[in-house]
C-alpha positions as a printed NumPy array, in Angstrom:
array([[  0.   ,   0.   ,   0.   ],
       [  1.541,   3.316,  -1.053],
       [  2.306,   5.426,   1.659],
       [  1.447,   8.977,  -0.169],
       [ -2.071,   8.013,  -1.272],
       [ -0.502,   7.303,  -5.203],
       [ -2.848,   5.254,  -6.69 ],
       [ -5.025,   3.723,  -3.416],
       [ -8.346,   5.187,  -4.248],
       [ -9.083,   4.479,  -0.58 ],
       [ -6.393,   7.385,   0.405],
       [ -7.792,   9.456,  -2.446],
       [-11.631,   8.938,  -1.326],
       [-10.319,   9.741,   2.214],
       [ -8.535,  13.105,   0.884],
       [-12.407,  14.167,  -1.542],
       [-14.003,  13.051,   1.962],
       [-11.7  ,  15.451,   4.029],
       [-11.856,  18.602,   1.164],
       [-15.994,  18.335,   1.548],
       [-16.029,  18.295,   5.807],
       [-14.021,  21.273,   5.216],
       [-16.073,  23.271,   3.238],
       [-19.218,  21.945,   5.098],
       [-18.224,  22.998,   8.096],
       [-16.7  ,  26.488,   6.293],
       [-20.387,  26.702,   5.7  ],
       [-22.025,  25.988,   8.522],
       [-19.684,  27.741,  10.64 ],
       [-20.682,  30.995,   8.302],
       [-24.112,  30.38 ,   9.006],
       [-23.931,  30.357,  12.48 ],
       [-21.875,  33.311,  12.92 ],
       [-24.962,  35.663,  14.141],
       [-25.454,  32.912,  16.415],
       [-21.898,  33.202,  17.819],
       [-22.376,  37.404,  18.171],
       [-25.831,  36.847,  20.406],
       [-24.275,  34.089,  21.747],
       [-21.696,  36.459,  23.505],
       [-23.758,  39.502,  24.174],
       [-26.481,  36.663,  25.952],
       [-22.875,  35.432,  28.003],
       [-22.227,  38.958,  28.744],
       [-25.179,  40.221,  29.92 ],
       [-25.734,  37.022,  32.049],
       [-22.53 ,  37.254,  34.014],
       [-24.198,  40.622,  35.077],
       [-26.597,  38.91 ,  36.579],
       [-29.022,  41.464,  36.421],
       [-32.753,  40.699,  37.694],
       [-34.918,  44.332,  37.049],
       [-35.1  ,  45.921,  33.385],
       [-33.008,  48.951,  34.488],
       [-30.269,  46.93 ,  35.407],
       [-30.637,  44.522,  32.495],
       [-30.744,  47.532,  30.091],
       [-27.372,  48.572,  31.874],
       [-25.733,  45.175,  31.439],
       [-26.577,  45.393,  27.604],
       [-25.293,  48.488,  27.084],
       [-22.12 ,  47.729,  28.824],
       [-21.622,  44.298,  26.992],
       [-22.11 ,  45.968,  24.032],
       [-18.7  ,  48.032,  23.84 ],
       [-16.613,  44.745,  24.115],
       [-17.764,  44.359,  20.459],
       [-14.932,  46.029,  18.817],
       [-15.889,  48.195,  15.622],
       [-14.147,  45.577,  12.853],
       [-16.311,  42.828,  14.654],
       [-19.048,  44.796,  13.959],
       [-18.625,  45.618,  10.323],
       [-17.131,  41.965,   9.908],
       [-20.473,  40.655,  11.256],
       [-22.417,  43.562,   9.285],
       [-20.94 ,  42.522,   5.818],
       [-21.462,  38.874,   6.845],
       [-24.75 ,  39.442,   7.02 ],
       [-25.016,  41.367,   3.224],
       [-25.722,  44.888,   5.094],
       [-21.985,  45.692,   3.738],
       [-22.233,  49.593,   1.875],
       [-22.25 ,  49.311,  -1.623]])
């Protein structure tokens, strides 16, 4: 059995197999990205642990300026609101 993948079709199904997971999950993890952003702002404002609406309000706005301005427009042009 060749060692570099040569001509086992085996090896070269396994590299195909390995090329498509990668882009899959490219995908996916694209997808999920808005996900990901709430997911921090809900961790954020949790740790606060904030139990009335004033306070609540005051634990979003203070987890929102860890988002640094290039996340923003990152997740912004992600999401096709990019400036044309």
């Amino acid at each position: 059995m060749p060692v570099d993948g040569g001509d086992d079709p085996v090896h070269d199904l396994r590299l195909e197999e390995q090329k498509l997971i990668s882009r899959t999950y490219v995908r996916a993890f694209e997808q999920t990205q808005p996900i990901l952003v709430f997911a921090k702002l809900k961790a954020l404002v949790g740790r606060a642990a904030a139990r009335c609406a004033e306070s609540i309000c005051t634990a979003i706005a203070s987890a929102l300026t860890v988002f640094i301005p290039q996340e923003c427009v990152r997740y912004l042009r992600h999401s096709g609101y990019a400036s044309t």
